[in-house]
C-alpha positions in Angstrom: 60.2 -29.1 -25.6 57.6 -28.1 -23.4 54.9 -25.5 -24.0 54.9 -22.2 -22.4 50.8 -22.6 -22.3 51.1 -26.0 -20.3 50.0 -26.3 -16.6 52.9 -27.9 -15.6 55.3 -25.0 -17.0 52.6 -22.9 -15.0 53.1 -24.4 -11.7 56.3 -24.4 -11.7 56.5 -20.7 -12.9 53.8 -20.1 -9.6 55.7 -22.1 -7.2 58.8 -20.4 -8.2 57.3 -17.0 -7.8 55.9 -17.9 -4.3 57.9 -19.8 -2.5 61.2 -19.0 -1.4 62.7 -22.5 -1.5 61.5 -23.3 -4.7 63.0 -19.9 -5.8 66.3 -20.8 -4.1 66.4 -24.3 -5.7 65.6 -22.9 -9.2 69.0 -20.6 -8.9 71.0 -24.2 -7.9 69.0 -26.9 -9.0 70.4 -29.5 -11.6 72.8 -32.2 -11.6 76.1 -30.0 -11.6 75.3 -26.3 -10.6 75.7 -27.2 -6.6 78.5 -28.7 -7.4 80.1 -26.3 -9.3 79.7 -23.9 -6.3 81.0 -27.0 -3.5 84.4 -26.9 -5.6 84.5 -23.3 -5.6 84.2 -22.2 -2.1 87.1 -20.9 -1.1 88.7 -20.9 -4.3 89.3 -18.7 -7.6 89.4 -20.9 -11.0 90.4 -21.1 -14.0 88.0 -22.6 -16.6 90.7 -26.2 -17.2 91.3 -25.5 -13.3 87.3 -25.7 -13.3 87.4 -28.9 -15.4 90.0 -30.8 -13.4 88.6 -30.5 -10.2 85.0 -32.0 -11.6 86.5 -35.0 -14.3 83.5 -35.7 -14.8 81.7 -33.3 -16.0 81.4 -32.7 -19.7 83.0 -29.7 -21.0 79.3 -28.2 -22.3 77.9 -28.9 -19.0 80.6 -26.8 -17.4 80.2 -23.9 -19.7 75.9 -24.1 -19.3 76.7 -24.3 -15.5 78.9 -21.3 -15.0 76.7 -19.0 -17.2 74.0 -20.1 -15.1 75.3 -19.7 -12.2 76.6 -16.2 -13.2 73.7 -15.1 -14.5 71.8 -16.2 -11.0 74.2 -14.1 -9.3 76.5 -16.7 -8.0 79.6 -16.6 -9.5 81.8 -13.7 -10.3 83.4 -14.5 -14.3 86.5 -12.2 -13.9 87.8 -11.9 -17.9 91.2 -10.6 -18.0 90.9 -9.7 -21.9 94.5 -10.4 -22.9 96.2 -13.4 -24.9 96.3 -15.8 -24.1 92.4 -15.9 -22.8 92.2 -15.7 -19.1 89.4 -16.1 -17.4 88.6 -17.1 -13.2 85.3 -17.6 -11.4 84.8 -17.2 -7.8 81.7 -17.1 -5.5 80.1 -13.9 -5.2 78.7 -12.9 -1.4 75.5 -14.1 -2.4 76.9 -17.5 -3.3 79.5 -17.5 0.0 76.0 -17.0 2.1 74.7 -20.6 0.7 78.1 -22.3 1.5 77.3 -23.0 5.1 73.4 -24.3 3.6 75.6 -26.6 1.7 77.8 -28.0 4.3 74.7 -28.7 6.4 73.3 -30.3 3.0 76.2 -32.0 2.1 76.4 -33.8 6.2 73.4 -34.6 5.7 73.7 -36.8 2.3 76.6 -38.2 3.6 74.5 -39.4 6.7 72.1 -41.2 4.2 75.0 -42.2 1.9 76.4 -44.1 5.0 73.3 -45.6 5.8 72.3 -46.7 2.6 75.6 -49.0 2.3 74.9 -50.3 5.3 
């Protein structure tokens, strides 16, 4: 656990604060969070929806994701309060905004993908 009081937790509180890609990448930066949102452009899901369209993703990961990303602003968590439990996500403008970053993002890996196998 780090320490609140450390430098490091510092800088990265100050760089967050101050610069807006650091900001940006705060909101969808970890292993599954941009990925989460690549699957759901375009779409409404279901939470096992959710789960079969990223297998591999643990079912903890999925659940830390989508509260993340709903609490950044990102996705929309529609509960339908009835019984059975239904519950869909969707992107939320904000999040349809990035999609285009993404698609230029995700070109780009697949450049470097290609030319790494090379």
């Amino acid at each position: 656990m780090k320490k609140p009081s450390s430098t490091n937790n510092h800088n990265k509180t100050e760089l967050t604060e101050e610069c807006p890609l650091m900001f940006a990448l705060s909101k969808i930066g970890n292993r599954w969070k941009p990925y989460i949102l690549w699957k759901l452009k375009g779409n409404t899901f279901r939470f096992k929806e959710m789960q079969r369209q990223i297998p591999s993703i643990s079912e903890r990961m999925l659940i830390l994701g989508l509260k993340e990303l709903e609490e950044a602003g990102l996705i929309i968590r529609k509960d339908y309060q009835q019984l059975p439990p239904k519950v869909e996500y969707s992107l939320t403008p904000t999040a349809k905004a990035l999609i285009p970053v993404l698609k230029k993002l995700y070109s780009w890996g697949n450049l470097l993908l290609k030319k790494s196998k090379k």
